[in-house]
KENU-22665 format. One record per atom (N, C-alpha, C): residue in three letters; x, y, z. Coordinates in steps of 0.02 Angstrom, whole numbers, padded with zeros to 5 digits, always signed. Layout:
N
ALAXYZ;...
//
This chain:
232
UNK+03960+08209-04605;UNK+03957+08222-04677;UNK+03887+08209-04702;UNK+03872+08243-04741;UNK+03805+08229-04785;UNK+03810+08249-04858;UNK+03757+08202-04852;UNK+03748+08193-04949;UNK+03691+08173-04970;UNK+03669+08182-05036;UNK+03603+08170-05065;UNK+03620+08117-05107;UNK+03569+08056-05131;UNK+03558+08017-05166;UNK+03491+08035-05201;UNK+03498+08052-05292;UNK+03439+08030-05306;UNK+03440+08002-05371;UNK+03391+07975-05389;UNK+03387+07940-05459;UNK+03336+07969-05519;UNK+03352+07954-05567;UNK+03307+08014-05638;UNK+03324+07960-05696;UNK+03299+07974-05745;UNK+03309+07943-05808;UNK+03356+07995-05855;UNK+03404+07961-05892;UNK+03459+08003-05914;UNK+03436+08048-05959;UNK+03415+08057-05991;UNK+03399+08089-06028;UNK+03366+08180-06006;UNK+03329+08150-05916;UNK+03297+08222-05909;UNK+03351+08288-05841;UNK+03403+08241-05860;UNK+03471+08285-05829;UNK+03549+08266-05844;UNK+03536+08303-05893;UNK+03597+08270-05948;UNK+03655+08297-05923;UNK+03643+08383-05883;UNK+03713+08394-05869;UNK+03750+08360-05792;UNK+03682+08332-05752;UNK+03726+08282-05713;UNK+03745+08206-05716;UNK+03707+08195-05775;UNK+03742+08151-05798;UNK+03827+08142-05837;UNK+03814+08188-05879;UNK+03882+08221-05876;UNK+03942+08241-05837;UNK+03912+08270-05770;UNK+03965+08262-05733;UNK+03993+08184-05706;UNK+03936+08153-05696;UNK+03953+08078-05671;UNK+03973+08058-05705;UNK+03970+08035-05773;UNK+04024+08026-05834;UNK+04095+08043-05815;UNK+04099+08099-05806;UNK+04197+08141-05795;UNK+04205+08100-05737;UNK+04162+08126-05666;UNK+04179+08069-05603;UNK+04208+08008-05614;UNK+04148+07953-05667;UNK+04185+07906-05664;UNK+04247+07886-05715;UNK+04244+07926-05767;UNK+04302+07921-05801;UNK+04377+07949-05774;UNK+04392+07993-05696;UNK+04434+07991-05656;UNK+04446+07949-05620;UNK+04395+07901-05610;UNK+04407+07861-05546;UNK+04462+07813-05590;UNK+04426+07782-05662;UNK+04469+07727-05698;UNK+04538+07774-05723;UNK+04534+07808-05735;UNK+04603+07816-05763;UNK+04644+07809-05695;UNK+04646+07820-05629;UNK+04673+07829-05565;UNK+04696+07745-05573;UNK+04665+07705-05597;UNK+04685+07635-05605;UNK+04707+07616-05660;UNK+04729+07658-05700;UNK+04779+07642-05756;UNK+04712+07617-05808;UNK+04666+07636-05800;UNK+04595+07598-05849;UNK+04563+07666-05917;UNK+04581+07673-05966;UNK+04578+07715-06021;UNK+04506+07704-06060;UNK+04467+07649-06067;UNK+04439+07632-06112;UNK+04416+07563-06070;UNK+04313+07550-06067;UNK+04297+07509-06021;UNK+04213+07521-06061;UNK+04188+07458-06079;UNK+04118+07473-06103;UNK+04062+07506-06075;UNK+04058+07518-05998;UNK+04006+07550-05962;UNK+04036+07620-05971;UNK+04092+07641-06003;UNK+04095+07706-06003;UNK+04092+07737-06041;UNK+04059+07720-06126;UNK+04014+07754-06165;UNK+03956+07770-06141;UNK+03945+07833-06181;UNK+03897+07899-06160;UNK+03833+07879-06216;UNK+03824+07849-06251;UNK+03770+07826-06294;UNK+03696+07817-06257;UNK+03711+07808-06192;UNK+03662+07811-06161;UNK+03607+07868-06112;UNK+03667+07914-06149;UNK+03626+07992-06107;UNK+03572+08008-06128;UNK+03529+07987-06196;UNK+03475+08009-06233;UNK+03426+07941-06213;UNK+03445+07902-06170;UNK+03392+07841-06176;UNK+03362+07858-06117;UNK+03286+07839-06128;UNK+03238+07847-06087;UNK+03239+07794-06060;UNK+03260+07731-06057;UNK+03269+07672-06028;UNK+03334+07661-05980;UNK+03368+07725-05977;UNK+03459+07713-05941;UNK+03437+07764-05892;UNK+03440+07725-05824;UNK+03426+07765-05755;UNK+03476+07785-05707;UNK+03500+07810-05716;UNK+03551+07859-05691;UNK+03525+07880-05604;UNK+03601+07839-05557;UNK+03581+07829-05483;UNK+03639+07886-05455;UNK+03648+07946-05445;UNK+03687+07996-05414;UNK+03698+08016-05356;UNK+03775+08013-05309;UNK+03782+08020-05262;UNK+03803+08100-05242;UNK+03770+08166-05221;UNK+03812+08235-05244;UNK+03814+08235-05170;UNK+03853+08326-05177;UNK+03848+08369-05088;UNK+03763+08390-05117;UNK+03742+08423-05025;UNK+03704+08438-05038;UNK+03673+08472-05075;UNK+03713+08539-05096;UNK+03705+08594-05142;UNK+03703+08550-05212;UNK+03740+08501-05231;UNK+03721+08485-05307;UNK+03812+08506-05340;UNK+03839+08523-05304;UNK+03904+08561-05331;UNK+03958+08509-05329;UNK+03948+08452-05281;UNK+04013+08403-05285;UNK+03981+08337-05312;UNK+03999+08281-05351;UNK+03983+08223-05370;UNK+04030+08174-05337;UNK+03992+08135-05287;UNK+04032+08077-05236;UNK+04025+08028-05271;UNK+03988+08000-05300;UNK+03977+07932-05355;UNK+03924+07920-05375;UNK+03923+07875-05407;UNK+03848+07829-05434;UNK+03857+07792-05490;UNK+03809+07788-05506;UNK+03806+07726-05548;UNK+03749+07716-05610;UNK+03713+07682-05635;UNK+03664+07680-05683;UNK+03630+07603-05701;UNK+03582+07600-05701;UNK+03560+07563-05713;UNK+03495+07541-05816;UNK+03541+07513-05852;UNK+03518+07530-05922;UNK+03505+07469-05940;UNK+03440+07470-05967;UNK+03399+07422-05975;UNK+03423+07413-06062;UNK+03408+07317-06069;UNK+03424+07278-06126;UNK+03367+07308-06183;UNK+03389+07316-06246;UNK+03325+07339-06316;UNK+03349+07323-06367;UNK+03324+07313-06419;UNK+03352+07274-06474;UNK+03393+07340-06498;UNK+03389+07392-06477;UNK+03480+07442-06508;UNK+03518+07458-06449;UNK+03518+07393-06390;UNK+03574+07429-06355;UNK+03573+07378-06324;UNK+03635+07329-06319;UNK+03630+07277-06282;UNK+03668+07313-06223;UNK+03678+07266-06153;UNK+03685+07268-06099;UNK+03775+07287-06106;UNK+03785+07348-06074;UNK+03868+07344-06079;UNK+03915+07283-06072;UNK+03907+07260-06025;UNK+03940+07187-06002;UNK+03935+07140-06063;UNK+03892+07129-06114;UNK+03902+07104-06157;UNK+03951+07101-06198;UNK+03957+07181-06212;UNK+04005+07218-06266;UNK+04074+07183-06229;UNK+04068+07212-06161;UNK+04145+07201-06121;UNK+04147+07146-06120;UNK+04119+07085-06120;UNK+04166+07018-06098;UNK+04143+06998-06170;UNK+04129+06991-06208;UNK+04108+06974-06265;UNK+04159+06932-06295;UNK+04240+06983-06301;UNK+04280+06949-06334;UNK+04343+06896-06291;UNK+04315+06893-06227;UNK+04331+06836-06199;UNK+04307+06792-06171;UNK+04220+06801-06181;UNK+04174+06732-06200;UNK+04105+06748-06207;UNK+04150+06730-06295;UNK+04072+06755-06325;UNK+03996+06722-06318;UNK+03997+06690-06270;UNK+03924+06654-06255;UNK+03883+06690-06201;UNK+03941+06742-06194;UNK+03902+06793-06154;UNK+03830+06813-06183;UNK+03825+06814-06270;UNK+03768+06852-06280;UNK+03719+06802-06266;UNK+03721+06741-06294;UNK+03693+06681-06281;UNK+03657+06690-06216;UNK+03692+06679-06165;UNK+03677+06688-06111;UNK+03610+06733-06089;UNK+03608+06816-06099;UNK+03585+06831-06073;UNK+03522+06831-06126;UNK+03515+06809-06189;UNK+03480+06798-06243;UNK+03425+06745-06211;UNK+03447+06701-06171;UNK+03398+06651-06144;UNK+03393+06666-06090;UNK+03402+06732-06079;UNK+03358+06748-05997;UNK+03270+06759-06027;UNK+03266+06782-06089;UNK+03184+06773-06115;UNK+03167+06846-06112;UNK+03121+06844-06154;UNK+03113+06923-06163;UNK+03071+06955-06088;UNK+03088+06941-06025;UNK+03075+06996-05970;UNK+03130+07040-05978;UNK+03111+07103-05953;UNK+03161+07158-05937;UNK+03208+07152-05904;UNK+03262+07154-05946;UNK+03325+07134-05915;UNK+03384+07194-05907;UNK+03422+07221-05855;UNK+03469+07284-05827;UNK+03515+07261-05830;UNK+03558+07307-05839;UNK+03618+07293-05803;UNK+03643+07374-05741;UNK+03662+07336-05706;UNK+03692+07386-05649;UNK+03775+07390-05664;UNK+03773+07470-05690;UNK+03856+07477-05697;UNK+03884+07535-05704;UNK+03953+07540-05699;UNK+03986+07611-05690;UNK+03965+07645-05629;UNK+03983+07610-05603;UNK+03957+07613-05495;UNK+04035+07653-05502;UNK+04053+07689-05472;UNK+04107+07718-05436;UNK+04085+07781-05380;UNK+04131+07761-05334;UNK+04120+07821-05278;UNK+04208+07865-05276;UNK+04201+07905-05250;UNK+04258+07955-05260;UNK+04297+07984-05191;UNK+04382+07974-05210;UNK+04407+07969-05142;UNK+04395+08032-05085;UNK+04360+08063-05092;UNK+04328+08090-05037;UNK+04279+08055-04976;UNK+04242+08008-05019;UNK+04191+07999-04980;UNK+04218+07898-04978;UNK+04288+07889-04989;UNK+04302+07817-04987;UNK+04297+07798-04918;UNK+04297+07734-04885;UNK+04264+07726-04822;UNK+04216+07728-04798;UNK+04143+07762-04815;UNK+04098+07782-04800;UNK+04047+07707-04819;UNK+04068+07692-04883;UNK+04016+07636-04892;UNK+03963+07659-04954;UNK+03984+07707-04991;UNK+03940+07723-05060;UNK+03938+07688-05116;UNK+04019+07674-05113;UNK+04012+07617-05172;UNK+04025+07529-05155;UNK+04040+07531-05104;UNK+04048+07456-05090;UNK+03965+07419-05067;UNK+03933+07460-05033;UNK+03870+07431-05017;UNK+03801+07477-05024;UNK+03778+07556-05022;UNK+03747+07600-05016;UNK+03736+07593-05083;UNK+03749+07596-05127;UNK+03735+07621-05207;UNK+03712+07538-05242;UNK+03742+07479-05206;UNK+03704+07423-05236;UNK+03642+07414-05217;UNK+03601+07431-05142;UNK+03554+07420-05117;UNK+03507+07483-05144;UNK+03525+07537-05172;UNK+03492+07567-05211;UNK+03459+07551-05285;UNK+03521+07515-05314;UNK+03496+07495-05364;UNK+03469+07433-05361;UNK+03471+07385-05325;UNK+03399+07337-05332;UNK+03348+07354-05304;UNK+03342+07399-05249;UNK+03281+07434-05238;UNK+03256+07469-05298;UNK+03287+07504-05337;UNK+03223+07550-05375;UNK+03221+07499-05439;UNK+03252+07438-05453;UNK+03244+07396-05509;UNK+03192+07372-05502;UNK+03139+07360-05450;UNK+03073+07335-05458;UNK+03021+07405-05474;UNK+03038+07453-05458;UNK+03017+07521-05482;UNK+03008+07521-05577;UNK+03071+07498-05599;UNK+03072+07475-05665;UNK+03038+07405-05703;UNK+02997+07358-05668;UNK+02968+07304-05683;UNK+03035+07254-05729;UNK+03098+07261-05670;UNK+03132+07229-05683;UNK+03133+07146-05659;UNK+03154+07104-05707;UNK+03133+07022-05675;UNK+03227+07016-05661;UNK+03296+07027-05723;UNK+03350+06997-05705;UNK+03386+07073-05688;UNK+03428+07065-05642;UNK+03482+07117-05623;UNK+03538+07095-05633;UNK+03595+07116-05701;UNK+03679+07087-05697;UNK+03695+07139-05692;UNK+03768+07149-05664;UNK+03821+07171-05667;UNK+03890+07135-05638;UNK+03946+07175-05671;UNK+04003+07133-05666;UNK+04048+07203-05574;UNK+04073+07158-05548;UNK+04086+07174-05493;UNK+04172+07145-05484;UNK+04198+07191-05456;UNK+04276+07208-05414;UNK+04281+07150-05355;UNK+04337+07108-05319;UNK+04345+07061-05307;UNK+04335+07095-05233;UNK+04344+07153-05218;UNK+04322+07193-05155;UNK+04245+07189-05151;UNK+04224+07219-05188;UNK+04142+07202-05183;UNK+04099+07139-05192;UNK+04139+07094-05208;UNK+04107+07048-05215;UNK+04045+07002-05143;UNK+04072+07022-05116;UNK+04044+06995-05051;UNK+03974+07040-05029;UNK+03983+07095-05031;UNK+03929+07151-05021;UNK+03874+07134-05076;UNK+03918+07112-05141;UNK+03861+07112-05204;UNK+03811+07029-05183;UNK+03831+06977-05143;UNK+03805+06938-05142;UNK+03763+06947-05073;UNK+03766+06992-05041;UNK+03756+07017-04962;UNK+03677+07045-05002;UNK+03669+07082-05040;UNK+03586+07110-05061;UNK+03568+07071-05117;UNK+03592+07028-05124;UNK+03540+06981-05174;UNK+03573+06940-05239;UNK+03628+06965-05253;UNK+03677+06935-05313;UNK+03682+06877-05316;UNK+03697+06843-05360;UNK+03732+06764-05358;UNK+03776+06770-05416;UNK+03838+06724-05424;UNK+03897+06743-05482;UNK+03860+06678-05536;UNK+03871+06690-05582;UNK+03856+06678-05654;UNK+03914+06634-05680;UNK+03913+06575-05643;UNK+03960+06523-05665;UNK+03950+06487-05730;UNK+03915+06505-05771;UNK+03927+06499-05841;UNK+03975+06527-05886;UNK+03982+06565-05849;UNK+04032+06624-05899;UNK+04079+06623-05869;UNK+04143+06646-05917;UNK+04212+06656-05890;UNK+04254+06590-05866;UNK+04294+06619-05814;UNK+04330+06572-05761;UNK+04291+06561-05722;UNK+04236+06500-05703;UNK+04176+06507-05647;UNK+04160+06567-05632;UNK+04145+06626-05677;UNK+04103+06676-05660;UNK+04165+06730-05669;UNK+04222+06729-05670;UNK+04261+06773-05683;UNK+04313+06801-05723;UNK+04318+06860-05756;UNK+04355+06863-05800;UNK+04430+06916-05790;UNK+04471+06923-05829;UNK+04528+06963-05815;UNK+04511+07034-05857;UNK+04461+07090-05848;UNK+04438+07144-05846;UNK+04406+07191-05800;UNK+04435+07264-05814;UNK+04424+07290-05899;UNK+04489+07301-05920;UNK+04539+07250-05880;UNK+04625+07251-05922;UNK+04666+07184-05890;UNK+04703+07164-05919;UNK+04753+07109-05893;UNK+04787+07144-05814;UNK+04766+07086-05783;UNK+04780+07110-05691;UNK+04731+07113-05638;UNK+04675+07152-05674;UNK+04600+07162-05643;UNK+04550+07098-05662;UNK+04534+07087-05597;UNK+04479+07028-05609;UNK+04402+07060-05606;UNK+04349+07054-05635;UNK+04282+07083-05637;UNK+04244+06994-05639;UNK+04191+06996-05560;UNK+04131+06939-05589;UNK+04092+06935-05629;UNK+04056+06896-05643;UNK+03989+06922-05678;UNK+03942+06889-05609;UNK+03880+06930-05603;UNK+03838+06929-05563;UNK+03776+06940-05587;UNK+03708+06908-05555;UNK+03644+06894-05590;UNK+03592+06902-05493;UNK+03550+06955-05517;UNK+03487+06959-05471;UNK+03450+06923-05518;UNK+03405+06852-05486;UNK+03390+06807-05525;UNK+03295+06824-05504;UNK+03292+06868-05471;UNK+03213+06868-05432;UNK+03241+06947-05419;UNK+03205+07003-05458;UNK+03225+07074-05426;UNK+03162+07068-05364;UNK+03104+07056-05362;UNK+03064+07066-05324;UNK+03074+07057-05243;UNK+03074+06977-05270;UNK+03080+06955-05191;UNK+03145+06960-05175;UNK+03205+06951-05214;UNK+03275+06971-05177;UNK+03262+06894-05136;UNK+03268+06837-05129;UNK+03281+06771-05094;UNK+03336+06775-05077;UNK+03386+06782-05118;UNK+03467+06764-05091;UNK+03493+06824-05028;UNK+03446+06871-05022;UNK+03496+06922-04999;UNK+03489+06918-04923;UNK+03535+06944-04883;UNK+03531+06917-04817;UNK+03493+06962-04771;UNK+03444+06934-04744;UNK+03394+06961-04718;UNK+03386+07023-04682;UNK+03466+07060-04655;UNK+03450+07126-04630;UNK+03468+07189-04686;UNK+03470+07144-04758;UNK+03505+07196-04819;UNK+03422+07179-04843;UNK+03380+07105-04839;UNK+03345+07128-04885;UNK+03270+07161-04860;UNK+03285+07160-04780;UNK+03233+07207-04759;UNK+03256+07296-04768;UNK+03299+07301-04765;UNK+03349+07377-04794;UNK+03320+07380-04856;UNK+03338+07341-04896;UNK+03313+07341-04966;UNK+03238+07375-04970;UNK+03186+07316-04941;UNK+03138+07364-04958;UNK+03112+07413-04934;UNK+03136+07455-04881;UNK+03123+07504-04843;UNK+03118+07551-04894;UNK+03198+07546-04919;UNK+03211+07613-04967;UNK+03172+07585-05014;UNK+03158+07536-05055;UNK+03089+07538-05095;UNK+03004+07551-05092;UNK+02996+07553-05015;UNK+02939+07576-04990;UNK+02944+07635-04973;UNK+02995+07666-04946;UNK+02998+07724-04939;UNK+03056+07774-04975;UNK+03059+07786-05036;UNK+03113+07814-05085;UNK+03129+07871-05063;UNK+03098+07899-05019;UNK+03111+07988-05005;UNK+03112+07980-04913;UNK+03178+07978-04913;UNK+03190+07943-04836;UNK+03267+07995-04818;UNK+03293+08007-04774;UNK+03336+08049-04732;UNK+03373+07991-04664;UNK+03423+07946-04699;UNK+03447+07909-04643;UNK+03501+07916-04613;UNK+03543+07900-04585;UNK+03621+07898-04560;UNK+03639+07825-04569;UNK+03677+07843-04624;UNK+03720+07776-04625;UNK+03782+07746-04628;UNK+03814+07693-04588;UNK+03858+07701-04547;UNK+03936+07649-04596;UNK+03994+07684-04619;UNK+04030+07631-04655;UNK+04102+07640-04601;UNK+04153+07603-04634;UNK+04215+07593-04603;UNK+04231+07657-04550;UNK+04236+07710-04622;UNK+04254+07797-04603;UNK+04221+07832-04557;UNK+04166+07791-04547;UNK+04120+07825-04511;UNK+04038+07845-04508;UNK+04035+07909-04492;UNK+03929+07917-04514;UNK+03948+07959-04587;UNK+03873+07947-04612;UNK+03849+07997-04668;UNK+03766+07996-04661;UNK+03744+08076-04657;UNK+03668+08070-04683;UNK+03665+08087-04759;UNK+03606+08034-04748;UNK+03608+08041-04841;UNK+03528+08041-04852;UNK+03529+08104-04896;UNK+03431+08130-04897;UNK+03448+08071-04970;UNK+03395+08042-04980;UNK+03371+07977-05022;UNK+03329+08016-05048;UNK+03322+08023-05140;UNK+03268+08049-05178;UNK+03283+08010-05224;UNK+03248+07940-05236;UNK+03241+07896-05263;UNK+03184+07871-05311;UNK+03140+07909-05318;UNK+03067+07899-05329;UNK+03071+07909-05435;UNK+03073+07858-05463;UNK+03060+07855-05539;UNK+03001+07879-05564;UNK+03001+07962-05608;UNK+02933+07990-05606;UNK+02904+07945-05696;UNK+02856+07944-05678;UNK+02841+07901-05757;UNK+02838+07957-05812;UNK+02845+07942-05871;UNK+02870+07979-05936;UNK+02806+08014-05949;UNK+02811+08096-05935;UNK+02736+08116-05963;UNK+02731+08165-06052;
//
């Protein structure tokens, strides 16, 4: 199987962003999930919301992805909005991370075609802290599935035991548990385990790369076009 990965800023491909929108708004309803803060579209016009896409080669099928949308005084971090009203010190929180550039990584879904493979459990996180130093990012959050949790601490994560139940809450519905998680160093990546965080920067040294990579299901080549062009 093969597939392309690449990354753009939302705004300068709105209609595949759009499709990734529908993608991931099938994946949640498949889980009984209607309504979830990373899945407002407010962010298709921001030049700051980086949009990470998994297609076929042709561009005709959408396997997953995800986005990465940076904190501004008119758009706080989705995860805010979402755990907000079950602890509101969430804003607090990321309020004293200090004014460095602060992301959040979210609305990651991969699609049951390509489940097994490893797109959304590990392939699409190591993408997005790779191109977050591309963004002169210092903190990386996102809230993560009790399945991924292990992968998310595997490239660099640590859980955010301030918040919640030691780091966890019962969203984006009663039943479902979501962590909260914090890249506390996007650069150096310290926590992450040494054969994810030499992976890591490969694909950040080299964004336009053609690898085979190998999950449960099996192989996938995946052409990598990762490269953030600056705003001209």
């Amino acid at each position: 199987m093969r597939a392309r990965i690449r990354a753009y800023r939302a705004p300068e491909d709105v209609d595949s962003s759009l499709k990734y929108v529908d993608g991931h708004r099938k994946v949640l309803e498949s889980y009984g999930v209607k309504q979830v803060s990373s899945a407002n579209i407010e962010w298709l016009y921001d030049p700051e919301t980086y949009v990470i896409i998994v297609e076929s080669e042709e561009g005709d099928k959408i396997y997953g992805g995800g986005r990465i949308q940076l904190r501004n005084p008119n758009m706080r971090l989705p995860m805010e909005h979402g755990i907000a009203k079950i602890d509101a010190h969430v804003y607090d929180y990321v309020d004293q991370l200090g004014d460095y550039r602060i992301a959040e990584f979210c609305g990651l879904f991969n699609s049951k075609e390509v489940a097994g493979y490893g797109i959304g459990s590990i392939i699409l996180g190591r993408i997005g802290v790779a191109i977050s130093s591309q963004l002169n990012l210092k903190y990386l959050l996102a809230l993560c599935s009790p399945p991924t949790l292990r992968n998310c601490t595997r490239i660099g994560f640590e859980i955010i035991r301030e918040l919640g139940n030691n780091g966890a809450f019962y969203y984006p519905k009663e039943g479902l548990i979501a962590t909260a998680i914090i890249v506390n160093d996007v650069t150096n990546i310290p926590l992450a385990k040494p054969d994810e965080q030499e992976r890591i920067f490969d694909l950040r040294n080299n964004p336009q790369q053609i690898t085979m990579e190998k999950g449960p299901k099996g192989e996938m080549i995946i052409q990598y076009e990762t490269i953030i062009l600056p705003i001209t």
